[in-house]
C-alpha positions in Angstrom: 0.0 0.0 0.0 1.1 3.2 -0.6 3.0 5.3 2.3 4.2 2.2 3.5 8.0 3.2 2.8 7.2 6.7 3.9 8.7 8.1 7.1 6.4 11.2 8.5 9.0 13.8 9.8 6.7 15.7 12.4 4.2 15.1 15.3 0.7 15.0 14.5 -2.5 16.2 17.1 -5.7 13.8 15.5 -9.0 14.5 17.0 -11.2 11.2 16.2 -14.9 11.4 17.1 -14.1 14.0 19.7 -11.0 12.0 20.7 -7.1 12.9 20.7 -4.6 10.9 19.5 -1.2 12.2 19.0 1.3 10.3 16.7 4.9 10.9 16.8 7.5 11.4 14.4 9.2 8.6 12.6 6.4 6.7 12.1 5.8 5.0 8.8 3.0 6.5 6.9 1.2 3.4 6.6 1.4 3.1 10.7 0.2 6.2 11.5 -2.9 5.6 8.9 -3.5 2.0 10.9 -3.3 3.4 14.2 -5.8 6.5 13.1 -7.9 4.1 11.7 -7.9 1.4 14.5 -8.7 3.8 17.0 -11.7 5.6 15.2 -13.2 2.0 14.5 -12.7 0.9 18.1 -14.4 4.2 19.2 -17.2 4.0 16.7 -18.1 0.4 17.7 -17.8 1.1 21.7 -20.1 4.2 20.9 -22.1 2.1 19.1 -22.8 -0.9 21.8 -22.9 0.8 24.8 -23.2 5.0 26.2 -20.1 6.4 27.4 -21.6 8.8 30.1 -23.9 5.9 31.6 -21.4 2.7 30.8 -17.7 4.0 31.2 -16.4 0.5 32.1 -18.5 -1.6 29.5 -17.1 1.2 27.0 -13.7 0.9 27.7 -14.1 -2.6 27.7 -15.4 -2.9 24.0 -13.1 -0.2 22.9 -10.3 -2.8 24.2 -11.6 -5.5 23.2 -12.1 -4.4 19.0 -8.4 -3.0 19.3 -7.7 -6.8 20.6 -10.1 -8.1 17.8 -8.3 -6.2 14.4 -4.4 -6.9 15.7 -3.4 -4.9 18.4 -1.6 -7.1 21.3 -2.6 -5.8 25.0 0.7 -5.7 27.4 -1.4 -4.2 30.0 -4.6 -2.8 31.4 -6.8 -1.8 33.9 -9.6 0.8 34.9 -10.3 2.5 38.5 -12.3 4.7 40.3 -9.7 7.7 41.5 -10.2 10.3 43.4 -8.3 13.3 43.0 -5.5 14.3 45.7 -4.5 17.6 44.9 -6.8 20.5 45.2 -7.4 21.6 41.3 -6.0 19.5 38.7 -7.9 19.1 35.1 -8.7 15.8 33.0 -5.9 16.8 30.9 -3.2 16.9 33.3 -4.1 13.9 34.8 -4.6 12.4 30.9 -0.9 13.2 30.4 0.3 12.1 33.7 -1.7 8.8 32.8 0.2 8.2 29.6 3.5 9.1 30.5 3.4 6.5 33.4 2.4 4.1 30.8 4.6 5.1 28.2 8.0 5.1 30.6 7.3 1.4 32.0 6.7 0.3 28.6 9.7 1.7 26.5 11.7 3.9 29.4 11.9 7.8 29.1 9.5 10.4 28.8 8.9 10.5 25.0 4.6 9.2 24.9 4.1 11.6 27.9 5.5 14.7 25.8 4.2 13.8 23.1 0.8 13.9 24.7 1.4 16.8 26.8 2.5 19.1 22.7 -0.7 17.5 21.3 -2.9 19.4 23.8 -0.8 22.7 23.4 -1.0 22.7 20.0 -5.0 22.4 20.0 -5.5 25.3 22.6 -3.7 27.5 19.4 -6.8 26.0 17.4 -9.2 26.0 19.5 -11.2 28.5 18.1 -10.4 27.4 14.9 -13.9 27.1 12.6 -12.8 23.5 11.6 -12.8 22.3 15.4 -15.9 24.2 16.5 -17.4 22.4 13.6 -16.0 19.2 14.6 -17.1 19.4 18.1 -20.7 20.4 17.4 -20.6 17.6 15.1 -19.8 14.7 17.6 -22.0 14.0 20.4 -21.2 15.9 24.1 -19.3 13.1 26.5 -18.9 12.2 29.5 -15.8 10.7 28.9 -12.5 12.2 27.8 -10.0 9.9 25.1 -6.6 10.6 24.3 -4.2 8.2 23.1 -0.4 8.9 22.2 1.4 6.6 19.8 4.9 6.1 18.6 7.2 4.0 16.6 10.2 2.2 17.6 13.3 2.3 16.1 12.9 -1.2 16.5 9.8 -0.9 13.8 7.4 -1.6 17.1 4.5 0.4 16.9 3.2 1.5 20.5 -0.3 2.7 21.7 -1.3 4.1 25.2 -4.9 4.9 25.7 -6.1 6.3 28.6 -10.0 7.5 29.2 -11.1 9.3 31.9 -14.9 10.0 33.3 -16.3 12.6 35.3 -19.4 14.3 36.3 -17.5 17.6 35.8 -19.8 20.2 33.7 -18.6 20.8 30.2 -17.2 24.1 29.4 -18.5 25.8 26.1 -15.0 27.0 25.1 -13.4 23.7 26.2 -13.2 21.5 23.0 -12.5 17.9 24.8 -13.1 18.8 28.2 -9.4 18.6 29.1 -9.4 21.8 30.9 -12.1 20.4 34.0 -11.0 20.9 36.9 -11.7 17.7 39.1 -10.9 19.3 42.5 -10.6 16.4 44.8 -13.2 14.6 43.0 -14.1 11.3 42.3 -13.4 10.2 38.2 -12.8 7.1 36.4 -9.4 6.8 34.7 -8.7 3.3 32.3 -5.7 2.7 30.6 -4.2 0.7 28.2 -1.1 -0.1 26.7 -1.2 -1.9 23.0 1.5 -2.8 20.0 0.5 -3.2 16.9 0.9 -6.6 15.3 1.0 -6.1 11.3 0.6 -9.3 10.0 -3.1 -10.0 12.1 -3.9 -6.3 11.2 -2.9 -6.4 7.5 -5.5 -8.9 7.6 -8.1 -6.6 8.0 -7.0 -3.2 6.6 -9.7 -3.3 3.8 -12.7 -4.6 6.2 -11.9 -1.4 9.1 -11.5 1.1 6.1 -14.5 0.1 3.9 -16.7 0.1 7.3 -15.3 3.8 8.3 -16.3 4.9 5.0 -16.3 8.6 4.6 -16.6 8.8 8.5 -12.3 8.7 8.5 -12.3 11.9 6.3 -15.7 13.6 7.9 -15.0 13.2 11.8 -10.9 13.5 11.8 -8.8 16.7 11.7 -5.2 17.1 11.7 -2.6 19.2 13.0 1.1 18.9 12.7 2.4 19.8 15.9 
């Protein structure tokens, strides 16, 4: 397939369905496309079988459970009820905090946890962009908040860390993913999980993930290089 030789040479920030997933640099193109693509299908099918506001943990199961499904091998996982220890800290700080624990026992270092942490500094340059207020309106308000950070070793493993965190925090009308609540010492539900990608199983099912995303993986994606 086409990109498959292609290296990209910067970061990307992806909202997907309302989700962020930021890919890093060095990545084939073909991988970055499966990774996009695996994580809008897993979030269109857990949207589809169960309500993210009212069934976090059955969501975050199925979203799981389709990554499992199309190719993605599952190192580790888990999701727990958390209650916030410091006196104002928002779903996005915690969000990066998440990943970058994940991403340093995983590979070592800090680079999944920077990555995440430019991805949601790059979207508050955008964030009144017309293309994102569009995109926002577009996809239904959540409960839950999804970002994901992914990278490529120079070992040619591609690594995922998800994490998804719910709250009862209001949404703000300026706040485009609901990073910016502030949980203050509240209660919030926080799943992770770490993935790598196995090609062969996946290259199995390319066609059957893109032809069932259809237009959706041009209509509900934006991209910024970061």
């Amino acid at each position: 397939m086409t990109g498959e030789k292609q290296i990209t040479t910067s970061d990307a920030a992806i909202l997907v369905e309302g989700n962020l997933l930021a890919c890093g640099a060095g990545m084939s193109a073909q991988s970055r496309h499966d990774v996009k693509n695996a994580y809008h299908f897993a979030t269109v099918a857990a949207d589809q079988a169960f309500d993210a506001v009212t069934q976090s943990r059955e969501w975050f199961n199925r979203f799981v459970d389709v990554l499992k499904e199309i190719g993605f091998t599952l190192p580790s996982r888990s999701y727990e009820q958390e209650t916030s220890a410091e006196l104002s800290v928002t779903v996005g700080a915690v969000a990066i905090r998440t990943i970058g624990a994940a991403g340093s026992a995983m590979l070592g270092g800090t680079k999944l946890g920077d990555l995440a942490k430019s991805a949601f500094n790059k979207l508050t340059t955008v964030e009144h962009d017309a293309k994102i207020i569009e995109h926002k309106r577009k996809n239904k308000a959540r409960g839950m908040v999804g970002v994901a950070a992914c990278i490529e070793t120079a070992n040619k493993d591609v690594v995922l860390v998800v994490t998804c965190i719910q709250t009862s925090a209001p949404q703000l009308d300026d706040d485009i993913l609901g990073i910016q609540w502030k949980l203050e010492k509240t209660q919030y539900y926080s799943g992770q999980a770490v993935f790598t990608l196995n090609n062969f199983i996946y290259g199995h099912v390319r066609e059957h993930v893109e032809k069932r995303l259809g237009e959706r993986s041009i209509r509900n994606v934006l991209q910024y290089d970061i």
